[in-house]
DSSP file (Angstrom, degrees, kcal/mol; ACC not computed):
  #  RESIDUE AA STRUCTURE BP1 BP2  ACC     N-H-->O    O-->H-N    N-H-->O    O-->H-N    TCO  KAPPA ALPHA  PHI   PSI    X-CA   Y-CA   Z-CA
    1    1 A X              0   0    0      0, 0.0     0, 0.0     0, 0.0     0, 0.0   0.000 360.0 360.0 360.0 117.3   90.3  100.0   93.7
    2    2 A X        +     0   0    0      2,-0.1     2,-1.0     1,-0.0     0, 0.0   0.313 360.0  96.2 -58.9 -22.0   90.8   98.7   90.7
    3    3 A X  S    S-     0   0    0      1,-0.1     3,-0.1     2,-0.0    -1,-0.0  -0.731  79.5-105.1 -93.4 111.0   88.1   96.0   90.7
    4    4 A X        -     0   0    0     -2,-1.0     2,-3.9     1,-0.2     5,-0.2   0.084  12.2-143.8 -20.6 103.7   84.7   96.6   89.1
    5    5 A X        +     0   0    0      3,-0.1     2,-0.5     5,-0.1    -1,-0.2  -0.334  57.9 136.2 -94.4  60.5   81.7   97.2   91.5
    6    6 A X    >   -     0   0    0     -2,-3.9     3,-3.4     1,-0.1     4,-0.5  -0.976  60.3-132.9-107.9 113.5   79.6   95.2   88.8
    7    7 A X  T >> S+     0   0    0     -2,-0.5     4,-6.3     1,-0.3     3,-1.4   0.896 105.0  58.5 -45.2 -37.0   77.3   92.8   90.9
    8    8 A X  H 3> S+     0   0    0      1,-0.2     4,-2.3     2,-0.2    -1,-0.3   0.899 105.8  46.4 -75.9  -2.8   78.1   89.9   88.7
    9    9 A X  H <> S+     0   0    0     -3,-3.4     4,-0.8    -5,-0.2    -1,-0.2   0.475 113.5  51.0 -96.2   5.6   82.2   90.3   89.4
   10   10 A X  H <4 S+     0   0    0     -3,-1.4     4,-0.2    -4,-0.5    -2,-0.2   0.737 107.7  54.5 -92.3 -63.1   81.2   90.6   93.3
   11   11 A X  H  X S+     0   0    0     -4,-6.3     4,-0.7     1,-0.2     5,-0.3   0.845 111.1  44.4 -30.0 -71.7   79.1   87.3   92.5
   12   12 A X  H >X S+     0   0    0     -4,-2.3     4,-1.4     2,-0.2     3,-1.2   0.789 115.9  43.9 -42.5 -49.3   82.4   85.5   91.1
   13   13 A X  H >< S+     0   0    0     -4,-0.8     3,-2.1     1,-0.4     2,-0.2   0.659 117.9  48.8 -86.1 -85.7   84.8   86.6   93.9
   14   14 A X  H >4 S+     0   0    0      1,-0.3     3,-0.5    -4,-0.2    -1,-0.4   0.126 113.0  42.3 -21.7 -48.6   82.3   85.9   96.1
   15   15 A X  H <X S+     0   0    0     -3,-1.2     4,-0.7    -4,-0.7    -1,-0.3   0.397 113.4  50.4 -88.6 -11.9   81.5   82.6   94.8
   16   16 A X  T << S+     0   0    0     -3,-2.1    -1,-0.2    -4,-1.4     4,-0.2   0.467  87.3  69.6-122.8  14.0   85.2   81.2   94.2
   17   17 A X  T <4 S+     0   0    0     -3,-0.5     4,-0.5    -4,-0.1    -1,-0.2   0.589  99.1  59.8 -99.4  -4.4   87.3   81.7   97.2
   18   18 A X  T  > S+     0   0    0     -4,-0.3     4,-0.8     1,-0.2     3,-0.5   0.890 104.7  43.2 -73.0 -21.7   85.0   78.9   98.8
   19   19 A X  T  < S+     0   0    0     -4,-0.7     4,-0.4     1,-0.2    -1,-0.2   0.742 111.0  60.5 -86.7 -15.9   85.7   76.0   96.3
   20   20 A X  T  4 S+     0   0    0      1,-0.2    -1,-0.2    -4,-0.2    -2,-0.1   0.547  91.0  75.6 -86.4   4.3   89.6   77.0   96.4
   21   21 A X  T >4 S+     0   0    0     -4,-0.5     3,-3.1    -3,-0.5     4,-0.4   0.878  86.9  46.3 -67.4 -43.6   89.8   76.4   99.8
   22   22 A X  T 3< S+     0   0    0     -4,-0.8     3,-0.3     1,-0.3     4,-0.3   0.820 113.5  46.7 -81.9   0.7   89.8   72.7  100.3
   23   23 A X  T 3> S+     0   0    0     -4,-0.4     4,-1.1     1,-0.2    -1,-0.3   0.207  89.4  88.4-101.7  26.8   92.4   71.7   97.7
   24   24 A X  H <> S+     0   0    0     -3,-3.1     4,-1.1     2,-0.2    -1,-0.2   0.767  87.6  48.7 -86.0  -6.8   94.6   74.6   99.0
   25   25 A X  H >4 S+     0   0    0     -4,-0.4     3,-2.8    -3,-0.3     4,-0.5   0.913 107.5  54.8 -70.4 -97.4   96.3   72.1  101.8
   26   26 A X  H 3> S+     0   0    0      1,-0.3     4,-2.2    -4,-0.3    -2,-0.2   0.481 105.8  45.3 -14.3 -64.9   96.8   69.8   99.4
   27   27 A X  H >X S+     0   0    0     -4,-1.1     4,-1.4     2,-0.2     3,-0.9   0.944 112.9  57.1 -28.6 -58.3   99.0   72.4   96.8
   28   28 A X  H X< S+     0   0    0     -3,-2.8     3,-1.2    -4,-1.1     7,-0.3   0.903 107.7  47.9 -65.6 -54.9  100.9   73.4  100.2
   29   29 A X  H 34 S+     0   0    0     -4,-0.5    -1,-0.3     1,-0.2    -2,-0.2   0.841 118.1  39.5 -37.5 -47.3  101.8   69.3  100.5
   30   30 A X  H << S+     0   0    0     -4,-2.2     2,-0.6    -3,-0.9    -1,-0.2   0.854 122.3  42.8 -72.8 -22.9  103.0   69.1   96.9
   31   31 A X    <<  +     0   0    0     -4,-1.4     4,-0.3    -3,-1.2    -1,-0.2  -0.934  66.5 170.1-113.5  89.5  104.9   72.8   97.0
   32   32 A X  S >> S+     0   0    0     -2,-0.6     4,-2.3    -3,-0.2     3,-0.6   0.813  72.8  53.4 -76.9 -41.0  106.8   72.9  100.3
   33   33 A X  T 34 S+     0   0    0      2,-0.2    -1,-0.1     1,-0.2     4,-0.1   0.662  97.2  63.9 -64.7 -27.1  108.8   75.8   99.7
   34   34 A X  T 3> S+     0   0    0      2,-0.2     4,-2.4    -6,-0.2    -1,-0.2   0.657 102.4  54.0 -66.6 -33.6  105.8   77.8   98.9
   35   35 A X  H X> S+     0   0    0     -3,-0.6     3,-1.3    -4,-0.3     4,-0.8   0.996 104.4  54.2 -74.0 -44.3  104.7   77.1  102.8
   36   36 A X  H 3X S+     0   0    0     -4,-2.3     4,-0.7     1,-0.2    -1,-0.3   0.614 108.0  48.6 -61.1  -6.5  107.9   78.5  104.0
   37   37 A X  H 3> S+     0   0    0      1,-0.1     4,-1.4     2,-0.1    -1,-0.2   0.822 111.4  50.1 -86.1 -27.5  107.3   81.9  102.0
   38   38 A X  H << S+     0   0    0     -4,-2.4    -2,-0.2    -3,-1.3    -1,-0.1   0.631 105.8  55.7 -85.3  -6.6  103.7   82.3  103.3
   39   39 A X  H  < S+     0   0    0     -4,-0.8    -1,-0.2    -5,-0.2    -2,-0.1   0.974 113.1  45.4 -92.2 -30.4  104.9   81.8  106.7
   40   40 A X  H  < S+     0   0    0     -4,-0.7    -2,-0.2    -5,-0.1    -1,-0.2   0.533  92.1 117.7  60.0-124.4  107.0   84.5  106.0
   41   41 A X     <  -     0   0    0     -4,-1.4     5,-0.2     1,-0.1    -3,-0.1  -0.179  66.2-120.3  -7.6  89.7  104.9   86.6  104.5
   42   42 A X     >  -     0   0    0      1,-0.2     4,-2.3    -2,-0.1     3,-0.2  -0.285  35.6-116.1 -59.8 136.5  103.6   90.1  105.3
   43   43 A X  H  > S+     0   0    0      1,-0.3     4,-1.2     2,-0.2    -1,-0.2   0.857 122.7  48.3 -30.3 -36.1   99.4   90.2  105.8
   44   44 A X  H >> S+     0   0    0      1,-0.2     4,-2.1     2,-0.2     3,-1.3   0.964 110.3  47.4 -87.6 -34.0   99.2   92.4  102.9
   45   45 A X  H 3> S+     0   0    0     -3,-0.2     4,-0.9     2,-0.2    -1,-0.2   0.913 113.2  55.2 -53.4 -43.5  101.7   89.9  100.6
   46   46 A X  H 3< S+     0   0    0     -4,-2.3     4,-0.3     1,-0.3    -1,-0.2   0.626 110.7  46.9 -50.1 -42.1   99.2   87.1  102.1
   47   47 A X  H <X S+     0   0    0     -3,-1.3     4,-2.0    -4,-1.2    -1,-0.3   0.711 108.3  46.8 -74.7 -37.8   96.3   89.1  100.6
   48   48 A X  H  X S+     0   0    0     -4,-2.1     4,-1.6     2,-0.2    -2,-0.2   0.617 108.0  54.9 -81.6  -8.8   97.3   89.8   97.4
   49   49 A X  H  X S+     0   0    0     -4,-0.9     4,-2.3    -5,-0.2     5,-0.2   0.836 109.0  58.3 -72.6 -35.7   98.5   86.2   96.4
   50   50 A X  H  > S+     0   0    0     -4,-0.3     4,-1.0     2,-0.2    -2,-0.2   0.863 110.4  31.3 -63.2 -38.7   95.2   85.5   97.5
   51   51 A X  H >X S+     0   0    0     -4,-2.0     4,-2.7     2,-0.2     3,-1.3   0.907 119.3  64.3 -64.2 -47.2   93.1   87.7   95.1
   52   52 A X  H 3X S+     0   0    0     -4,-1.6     4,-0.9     1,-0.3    -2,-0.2   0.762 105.2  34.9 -54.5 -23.5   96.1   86.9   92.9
   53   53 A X  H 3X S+     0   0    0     -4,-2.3     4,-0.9     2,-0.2    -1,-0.3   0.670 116.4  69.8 -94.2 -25.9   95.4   82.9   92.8
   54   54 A X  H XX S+     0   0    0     -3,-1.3     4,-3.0    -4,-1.0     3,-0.6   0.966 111.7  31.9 -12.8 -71.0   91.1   84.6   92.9
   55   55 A X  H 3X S+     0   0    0     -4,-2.7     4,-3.8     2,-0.3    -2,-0.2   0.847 108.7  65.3 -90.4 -23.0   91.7   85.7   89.6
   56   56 A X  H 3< S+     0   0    0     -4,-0.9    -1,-0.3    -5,-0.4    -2,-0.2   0.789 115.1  39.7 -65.9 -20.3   94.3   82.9   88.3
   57   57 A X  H << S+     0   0    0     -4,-0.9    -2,-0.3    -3,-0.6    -1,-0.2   0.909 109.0  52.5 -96.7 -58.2   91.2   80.6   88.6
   58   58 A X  H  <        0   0    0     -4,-3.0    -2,-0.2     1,-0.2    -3,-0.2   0.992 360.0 360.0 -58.0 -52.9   88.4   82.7   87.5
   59   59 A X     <        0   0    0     -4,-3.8    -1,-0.2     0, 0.0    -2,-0.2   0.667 360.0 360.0 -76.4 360.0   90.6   83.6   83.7
């Protein structure tokens, strides 16, 4: 694992995949082709876009 087991970088991804949930409908609405990739999608692709959009918003 690659991610630091330093409480405060636990805080952040704790703390930030709840405020990126409710405007993530909204993105899907604007980006239509983006829903057709996630549907798609293998679980693990699902998960790593998801840390990956985690981290694009925390830097």
């Amino acid at each position: 694992n690659s991610i630091p087991n330093d409480p405060k970088t636990i805080n952040v991804y704790l703390k930030t995949p709840a405020p990126n949930r409710p405007p993530q409908p909204d993105v899907d609405d604007r980006r239509p082709l983006k829903k057709k990739k996630y549907a798609t999608m293998s679980d693990d692709a699902k998960a790593l876009s998801m840390i990956r959009q985690m981290f694009k918003h925390c830097f």
